[in-house]
C-alpha positions in Angstrom: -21.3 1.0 -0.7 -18.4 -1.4 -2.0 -16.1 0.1 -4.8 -17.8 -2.1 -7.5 -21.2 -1.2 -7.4 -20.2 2.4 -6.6 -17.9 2.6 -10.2 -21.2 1.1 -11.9 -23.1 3.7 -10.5 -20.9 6.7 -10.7 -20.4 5.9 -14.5 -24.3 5.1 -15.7 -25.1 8.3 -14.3 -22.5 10.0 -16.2 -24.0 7.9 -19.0 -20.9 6.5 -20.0 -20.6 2.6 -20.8 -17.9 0.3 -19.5 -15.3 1.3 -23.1 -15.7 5.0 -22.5 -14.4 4.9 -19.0 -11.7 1.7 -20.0 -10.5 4.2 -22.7 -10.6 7.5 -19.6 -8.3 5.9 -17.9 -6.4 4.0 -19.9 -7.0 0.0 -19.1 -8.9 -2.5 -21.1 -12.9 -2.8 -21.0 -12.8 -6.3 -18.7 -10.8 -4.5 -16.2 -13.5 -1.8 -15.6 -15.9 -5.0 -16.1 -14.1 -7.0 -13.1 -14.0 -3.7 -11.0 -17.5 -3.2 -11.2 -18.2 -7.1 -10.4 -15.8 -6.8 -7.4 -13.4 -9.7 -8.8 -10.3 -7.4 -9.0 -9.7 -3.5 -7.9 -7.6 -0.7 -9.5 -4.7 0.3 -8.5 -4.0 3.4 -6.5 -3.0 5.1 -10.0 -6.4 4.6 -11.0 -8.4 5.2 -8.1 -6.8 8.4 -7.9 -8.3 8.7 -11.7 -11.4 8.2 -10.8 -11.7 9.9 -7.9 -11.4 12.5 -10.0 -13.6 11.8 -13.0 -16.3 11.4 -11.0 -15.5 14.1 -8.4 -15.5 11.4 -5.2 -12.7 11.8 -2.5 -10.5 8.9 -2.6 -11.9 8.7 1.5 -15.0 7.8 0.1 -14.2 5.2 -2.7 -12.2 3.6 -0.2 -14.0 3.2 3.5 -17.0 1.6 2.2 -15.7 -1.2 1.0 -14.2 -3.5 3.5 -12.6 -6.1 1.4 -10.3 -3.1 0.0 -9.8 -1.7 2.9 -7.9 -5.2 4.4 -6.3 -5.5 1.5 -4.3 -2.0 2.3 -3.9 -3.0 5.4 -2.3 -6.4 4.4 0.0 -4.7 2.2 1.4 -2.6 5.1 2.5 -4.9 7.1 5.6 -6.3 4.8 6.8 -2.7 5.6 6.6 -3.3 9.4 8.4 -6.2 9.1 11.2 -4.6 7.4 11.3 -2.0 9.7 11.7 -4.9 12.5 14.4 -6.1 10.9 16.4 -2.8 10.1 16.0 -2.4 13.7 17.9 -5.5 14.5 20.4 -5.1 12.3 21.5 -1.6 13.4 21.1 -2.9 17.1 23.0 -6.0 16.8 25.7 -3.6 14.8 25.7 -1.3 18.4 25.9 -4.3 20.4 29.4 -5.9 18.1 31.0 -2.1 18.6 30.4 -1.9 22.3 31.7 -5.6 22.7 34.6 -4.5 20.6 35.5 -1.3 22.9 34.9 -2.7 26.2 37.3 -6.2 24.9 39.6 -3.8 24.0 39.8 -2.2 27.6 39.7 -4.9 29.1 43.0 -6.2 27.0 44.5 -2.5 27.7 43.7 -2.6 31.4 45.5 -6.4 31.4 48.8 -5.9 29.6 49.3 -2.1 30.4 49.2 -0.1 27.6 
């Protein structure tokens, strides 16, 4: 079941309306009104919430809804690409040093000292 619906459902049958759970977890009425629509999702903060409230592992909340599921996955892969480029970085550092040390024996080895 998508996150939306499953919010709706989790909250009618704890009877509460749409202000009672905004005010629960601290965010306005149209947020929990666009969560429940599917046009925006909470936050990890609030997931977390509730997961909670409504006694639901986060594993659950989560895998049945594709669209939020690509959208964590999305978001990981800035980190990847920083990670590439730390790589570089370091390697291209290791690569000047070792340029640097054999230069300098080769200048050692040519004048004598």
């Amino acid at each position: 079941m998508k996150l939306g619906p499953q919010i709706k459902a989790e909250r009618e049958k704890q009877q509460l309306t749409q202000e009672e759970l905004a005010q629960r977890l601290n965010v306005s009425r149209q947020a929990v009104s666009k969560w429940e629509l599917g046009t925006a999702y909470p936050d990890i903060e609030r997931l977390i919430q509730i997961s909670e409230l409504f006694s639901i592992s986060l594993d659950a909340l989560i895998k049945g809804d594709d669209t939020l599921k690509q959208r964590i996955v999305i978001a990981e892969h800035p980190q990847t690409a920083t990670n590439f480029w730390d790589f570089m970085w370091h390697t291209g550092w290791m690569i000047a040093i070792i340029a640097i040390f054999f230069t300098y024996k080769t200048v050692v080895a040519i004048w004598g000292h």
